[in-house]
C-alpha positions, 0 to 999 in steps of 0.5 A, spaced: 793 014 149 796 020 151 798 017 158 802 012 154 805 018 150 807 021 155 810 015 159 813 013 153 817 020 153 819 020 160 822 014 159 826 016 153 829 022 157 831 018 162 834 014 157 838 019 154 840 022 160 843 015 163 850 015 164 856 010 167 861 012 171 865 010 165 862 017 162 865 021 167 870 026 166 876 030 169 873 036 172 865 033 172 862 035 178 857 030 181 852 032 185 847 026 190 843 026 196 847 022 203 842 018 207 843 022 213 838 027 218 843 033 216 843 031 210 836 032 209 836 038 212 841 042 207 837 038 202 830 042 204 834 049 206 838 049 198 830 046 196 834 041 192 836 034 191 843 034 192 847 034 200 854 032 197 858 033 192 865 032 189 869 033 182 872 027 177 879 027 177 884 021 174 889 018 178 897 016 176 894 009 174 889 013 170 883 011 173 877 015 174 876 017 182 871 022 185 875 028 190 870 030 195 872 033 202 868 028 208 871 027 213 878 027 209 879 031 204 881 025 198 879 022 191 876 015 193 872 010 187 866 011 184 863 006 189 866 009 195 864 015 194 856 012 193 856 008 199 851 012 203 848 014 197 840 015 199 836 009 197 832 010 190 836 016 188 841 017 183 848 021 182 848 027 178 853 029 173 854 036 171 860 038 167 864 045 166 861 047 159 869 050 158 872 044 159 867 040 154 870 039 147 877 039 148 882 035 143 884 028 146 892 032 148 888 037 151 885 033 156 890 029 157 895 035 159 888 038 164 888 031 167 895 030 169 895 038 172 888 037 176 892 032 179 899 035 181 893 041 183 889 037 187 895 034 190 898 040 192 894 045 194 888 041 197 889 033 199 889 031 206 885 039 208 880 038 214 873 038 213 869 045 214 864 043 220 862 050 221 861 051 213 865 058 214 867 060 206 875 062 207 876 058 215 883 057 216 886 054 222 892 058 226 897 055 222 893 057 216 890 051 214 884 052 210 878 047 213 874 046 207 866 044 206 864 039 200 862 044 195 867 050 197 873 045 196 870 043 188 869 051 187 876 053 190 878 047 186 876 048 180 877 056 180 884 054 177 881 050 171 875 055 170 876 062 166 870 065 170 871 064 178 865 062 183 860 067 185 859 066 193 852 066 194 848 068 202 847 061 205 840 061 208 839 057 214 832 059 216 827 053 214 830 049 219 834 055 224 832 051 231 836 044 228 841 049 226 842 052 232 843 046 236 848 044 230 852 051 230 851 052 238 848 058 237 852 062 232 848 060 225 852 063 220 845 065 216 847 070 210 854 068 210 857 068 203 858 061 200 856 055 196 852 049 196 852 043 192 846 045 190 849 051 187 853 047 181 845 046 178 844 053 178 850 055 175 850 057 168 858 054 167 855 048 168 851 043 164 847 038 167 849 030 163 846 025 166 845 021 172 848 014 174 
């Protein structure tokens, strides 16, 4: 009997965490785990479930997009942005608790400014490969990794900034030494997608 009690909660706090990309909102951030071999190492050294990241914004048509610097730093459908997606795995989404309970007209002014910032300041920027917080090129271009980008970019939105943290890369320091050329950035201050669900700003909403 207890087994089925307790099988039954599981089930209903699946349920009340259950959410469509429709219940996605300006300024959520959602976190997943990208089915690749590197992926599965931040994974272990964040000792967490999460290896991407990327942050709601809406577009001029209205439609809900996921921003997420990958490659190129741009927003991208929902199915887009869960293409490589980790079988049996879902998206987690966590929302700024500063941006919860805003009136219609007050949402409706952050998404437009959302846009104008992301357009402006972070669109089309290079993917960070080395995972350097402040990397900039010689022109003064700033390379961005996926969770640096989400935390600079919504340090315009939030009244409490980010607090970069040291990145550790010692689990795994011989993978990453091959990956880095030997010049592992281990202890250099940054961010992780993991970050996000251990950051008091931020709320945890649901999955998809």
């Amino acid at each position: 009997m207890k087994t089925i009690i307790f099988g039954l909660l599981f089930l209903v706090s699946l349920s009340a965490h259950a959410l469509t990309a429709s219940d996605l909102k300006a300024g959520d951030v959602v976190l997943l785990s990208l089915n690749c071999y590197e992926c599965r190492m931040i994974e272990s050294e964040t000792e967490s479930l999460f290896s991407h990241s990327g942050v709601v914004v809406v577009d001029e048509q209205g439609r809900t997009r996921i921003a997420q610097s990958l490659g190129r730093l741009d927003h991208f459908s929902f199915a887009e942005f869960t293409k490589n997606i980790t079988p049996g795995t879902f998206v987690h989404v966590y929302r700024p608790r500063e941006l919860k309970n805003l009136t219609k007209e007050k949402r409706a002014l952050l998404e437009k400014v959302m846009l104008d910032v992301f357009n402006e300041k972070f669109k089309n920027a290079p993917f960070d490969s080395k995972y350097i917080w402040n990397n900039f090129n010689a022109n003064g271009v700033e390379y961005l990794y996926c969770s640096e980008f989400i935390a600079k970019f919504l340090d315009h939105f939030l009244t409490k900034k980010t607090i970069t943290a040291p990145i550790s890369y010692k689990k795994h320091y011989d993978y990453w030494s091959k990956y880095f050329k030997g010049q592992v950035p281990d202890g250099e201050l940054g961010n992780s997608p993991a970050s996000f669900s251990r950051d008091d700003r931020f709320e945890f909403v649901g999955r998809i």
